[in-house]
N, C-alpha and C positions, 0 to 999 in steps of 0.2 A: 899195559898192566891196568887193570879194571881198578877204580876209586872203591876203597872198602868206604862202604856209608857209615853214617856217624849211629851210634846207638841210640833210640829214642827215650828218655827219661819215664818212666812211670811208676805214679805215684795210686795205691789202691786206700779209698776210703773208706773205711768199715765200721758198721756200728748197730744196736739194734733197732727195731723198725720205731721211729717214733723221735729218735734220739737228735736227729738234726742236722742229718748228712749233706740235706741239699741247699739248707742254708748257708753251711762251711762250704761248700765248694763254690754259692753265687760268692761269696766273700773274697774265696780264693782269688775267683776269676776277676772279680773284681781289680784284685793287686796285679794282674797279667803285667809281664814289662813290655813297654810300647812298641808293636813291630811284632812282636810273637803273636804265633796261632798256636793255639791250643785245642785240646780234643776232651769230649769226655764221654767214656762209654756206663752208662745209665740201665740194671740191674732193675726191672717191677715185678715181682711178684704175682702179681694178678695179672691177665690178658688183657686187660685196655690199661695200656699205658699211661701216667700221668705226671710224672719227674721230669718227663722231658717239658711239659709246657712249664713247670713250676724253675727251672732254671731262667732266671732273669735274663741271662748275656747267650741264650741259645738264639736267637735273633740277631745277635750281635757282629761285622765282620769282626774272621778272626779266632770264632772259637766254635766247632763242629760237634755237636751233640746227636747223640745215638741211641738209641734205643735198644734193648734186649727184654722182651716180655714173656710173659709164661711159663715162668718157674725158676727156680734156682742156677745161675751161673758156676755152680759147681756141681751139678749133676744133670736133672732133668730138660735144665736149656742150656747146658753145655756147649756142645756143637754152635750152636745158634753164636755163641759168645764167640768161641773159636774163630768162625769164620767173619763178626763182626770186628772182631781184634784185628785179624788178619788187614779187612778191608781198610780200616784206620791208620793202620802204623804203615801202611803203602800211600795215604795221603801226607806224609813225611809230617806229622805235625812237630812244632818246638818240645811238647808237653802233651803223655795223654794222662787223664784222673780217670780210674771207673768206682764206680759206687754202687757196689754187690747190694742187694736187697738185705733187711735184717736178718732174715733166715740161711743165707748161705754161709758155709764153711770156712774159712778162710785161707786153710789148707789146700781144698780144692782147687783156688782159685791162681793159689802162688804155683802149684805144682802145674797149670795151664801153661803161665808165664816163663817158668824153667824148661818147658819143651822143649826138646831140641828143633828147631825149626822157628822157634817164637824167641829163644831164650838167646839167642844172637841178633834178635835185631830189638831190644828191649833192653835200657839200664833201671832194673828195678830201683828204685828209689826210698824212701822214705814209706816206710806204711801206716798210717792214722788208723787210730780205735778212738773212736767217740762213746762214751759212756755217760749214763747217766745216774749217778750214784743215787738221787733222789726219789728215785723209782723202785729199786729194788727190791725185791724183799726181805726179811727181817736174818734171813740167813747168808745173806751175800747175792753177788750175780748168778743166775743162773749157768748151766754147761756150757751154754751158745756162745753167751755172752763171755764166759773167762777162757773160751779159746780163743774168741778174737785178741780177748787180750795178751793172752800171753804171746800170738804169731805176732802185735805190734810192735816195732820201731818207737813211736811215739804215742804216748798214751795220756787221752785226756779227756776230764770230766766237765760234758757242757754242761747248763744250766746251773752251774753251781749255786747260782740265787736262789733256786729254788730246795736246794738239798741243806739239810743241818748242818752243822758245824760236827755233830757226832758222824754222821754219814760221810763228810769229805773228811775226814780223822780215817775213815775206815778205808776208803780210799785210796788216802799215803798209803796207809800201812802197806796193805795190797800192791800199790807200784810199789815201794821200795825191795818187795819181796820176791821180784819175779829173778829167774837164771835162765837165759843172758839178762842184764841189765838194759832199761831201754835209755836209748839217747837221748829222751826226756819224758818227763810226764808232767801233769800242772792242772788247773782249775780255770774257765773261761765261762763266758755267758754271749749266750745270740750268735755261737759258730764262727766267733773270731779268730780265728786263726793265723797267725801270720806268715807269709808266705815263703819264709825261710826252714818253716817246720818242713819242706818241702826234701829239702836235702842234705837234713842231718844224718843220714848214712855216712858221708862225705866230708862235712865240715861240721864242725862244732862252736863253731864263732857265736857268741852270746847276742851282742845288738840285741833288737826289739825283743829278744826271748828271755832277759831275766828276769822277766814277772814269772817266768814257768821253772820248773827246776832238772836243771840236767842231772844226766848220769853222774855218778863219779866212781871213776875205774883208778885203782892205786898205780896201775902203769902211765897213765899219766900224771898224776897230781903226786907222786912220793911218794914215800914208806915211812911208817910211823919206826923210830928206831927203838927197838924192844930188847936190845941187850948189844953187847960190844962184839959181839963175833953172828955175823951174818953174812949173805950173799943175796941181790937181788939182781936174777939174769934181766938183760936190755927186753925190751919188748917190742921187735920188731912187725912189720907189718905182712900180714899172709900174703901171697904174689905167685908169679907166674917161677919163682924159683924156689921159693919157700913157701910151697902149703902145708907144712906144719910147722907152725911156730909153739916154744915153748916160754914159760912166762912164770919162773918161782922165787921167791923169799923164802930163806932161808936162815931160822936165827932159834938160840938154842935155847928158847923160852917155846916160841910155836913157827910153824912151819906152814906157807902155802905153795901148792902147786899147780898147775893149771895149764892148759893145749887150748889153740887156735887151730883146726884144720878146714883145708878150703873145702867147699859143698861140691867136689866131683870126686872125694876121696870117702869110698863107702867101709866100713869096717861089719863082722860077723857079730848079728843082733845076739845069739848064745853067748857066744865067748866074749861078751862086752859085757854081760848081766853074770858071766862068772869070774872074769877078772876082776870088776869093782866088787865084787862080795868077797875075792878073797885078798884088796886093798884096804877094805874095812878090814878084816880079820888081821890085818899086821897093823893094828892100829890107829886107821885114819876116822880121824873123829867126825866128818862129815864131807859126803861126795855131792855135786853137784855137777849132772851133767846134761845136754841135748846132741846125741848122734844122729847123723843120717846112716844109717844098715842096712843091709839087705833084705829087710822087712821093712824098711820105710823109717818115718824120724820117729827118733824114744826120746825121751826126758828121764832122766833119773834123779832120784832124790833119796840119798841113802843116810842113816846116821849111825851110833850104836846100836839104837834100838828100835831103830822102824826101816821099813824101803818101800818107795814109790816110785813103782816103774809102768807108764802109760805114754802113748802115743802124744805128739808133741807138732803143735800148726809153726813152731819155727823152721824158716827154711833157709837163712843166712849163711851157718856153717857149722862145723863140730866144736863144742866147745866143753872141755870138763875141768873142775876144779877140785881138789884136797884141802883139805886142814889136816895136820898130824900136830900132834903136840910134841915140843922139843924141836929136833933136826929131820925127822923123818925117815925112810928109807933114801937111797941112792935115786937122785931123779932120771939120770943116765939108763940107769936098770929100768922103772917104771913106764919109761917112754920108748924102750926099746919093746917092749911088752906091748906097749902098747900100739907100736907100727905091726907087730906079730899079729895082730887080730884086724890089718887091712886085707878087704877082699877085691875080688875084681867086681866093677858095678855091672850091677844089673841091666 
């Protein structure tokens, strides 16, 4: 019987060009634990390389630096990347980092790693957005920029020494407001990073991370008790027997509901954009969702009186959430409805 090999951890660092990616990664590698090799595949934009000489511990045993030059790793040097990833994760390393140039997708990049062929010998890990709120302009980040942020895991603003107090205000706001929530977001200076940011997919153990601020998801931390008759189902974890889990409170002031399904369960992009329209229409005061469909991932953001539905760089898993005021409809009913709109994938 052949040893199935161990999956290789990887973690993608993203951010835009200027922001301090390569700093936070000599940092990282800096913390490597003793005995590991590590990898990192290095994203330039321009044809003569230069990130690779600019990592300090690329000389170093131990940790195997690579290069991809001439154009973006989610399109135009695609391939290139491909087979670079390939050659990498067959030198079995403990740890690969790549670090996409400021101009690629982030999208593109995870949809590489999801391959079938890539996507079994790979444990996506943790995915860092580096930001630099003091840069910005007077209207928010740019499109580039708030895609990477919304596909991040973790989300965090270097140079905060250099940004105001009003600009890291704007900030918060902005992390606290993304769906999914990330498993942390916080303010740093000089690409300090600490090297547990590494695998908070995974664990959420605070240590050296409570200078930063994590998520908080009310399935773990409790329910605020909002009147004497309620219900709040357990919130078990999505797996290899349960890829859809279901996750609602239930109390007759306000009502939440909300689905976990795993990322190989694709559902119809139509019939998902007219089921939540006609969820709002029985009442639900605000929808918040990210599917993967058979047009690719959506995000949806519906309310009374607005809807926002645009393509979406997370690529974790399905997740949507209701508010209803009061009890709401039957959750049994809405979730059966909602296995109704799975399709076969693509």
């Amino acid at each position: 019987m052949q040893k199935q090999l161990r999956r290789i951890p990887v973690n993608v660092i993203c951010g835009s060009l200027g922001v301090g990616k390569t700093t936070a990664i000599n940092h990282l590698l800096a913390q490597r634990p003793k005995g590991e090799r590590w990898a990192v595949l290095v994203n330039e934009y321009g044809q003569i390389g230069l990130d690779q000489a600019l990592l300090t511990a690329s000389d170093k045993p131990g940790v195997d630096v690579r290069e991809v030059a001439g154009g973006c790793i989610c399109c135009s040097a695609g391939f290139m990347f491909q087979v670079s990833l390939i050659l990498l994760l067959r030198t079995r390393p403990d740890r690969l980092l790549i670090e996409p140039t400021g101009l690629a997708t982030l999208s593109g990049i995870l949809d590489t790693l999801l391959h079938p062929g890539i996507r079994e010998a790979v444990d996506l890990r943790s995915v860092v957005t580096l930001v630099a709120p003091g840069s910005w302009p007077e209207d928010g980040p740019r499109p580039e920029i708030l895609e990477t942020m919304t596909g991040a895991d973790v989300l965090l603003a270097n140079r905060a020494d250099e940004a105001t107090e009003e600009q890291l205000h704007d900030f918060d706001l902005r992390a606290q407001a993304f769906f999914p929530k990330k498993k942390l977001f916080g303010r740093m200076t000089q690409g300090q990073i600490p090297i547990e940011v590494l695998d908070l997919v995974s664990s959420r153990k605070q240590g050296p991370l409570d200078a930063l601020v994590a998520e908080s998801d009310p399935a773990e931390h409790g329910h605020h008790k909002h009147a004497a008759h309620e219900h709040v189902d357990p919130a078990p974890s999505v797996g290899p027997d349960t890829p859809m889990v279901r996750r609602a409170h239930i109390s007759s002031i306000a009502s939440t509901m909300g689905w976990v399904v795993r990322d190989d369960h694709v559902f119809d992009h139509d019939g998902m954009k007219d089921l939540f329209r006609g969820w709002m229409g029985r009442g639900a005061q605000r929808l918040k969702a990210v599917v993967q469909t058979d047009h690719g991932w959506w995000s949806y953001n519906l309310t009374e009186n607005s809807e926002q539905i645009e393509r979406s760089p997370y690529r974790r898993d399905s997740r949507l959430e209701l508010v209803f005021q009061g009890e709401g409809p039957d959750v049994s009913g809405l979730e059966e409805a909602l296995r109704a709109r799975l399709v076969e994938a693509p």
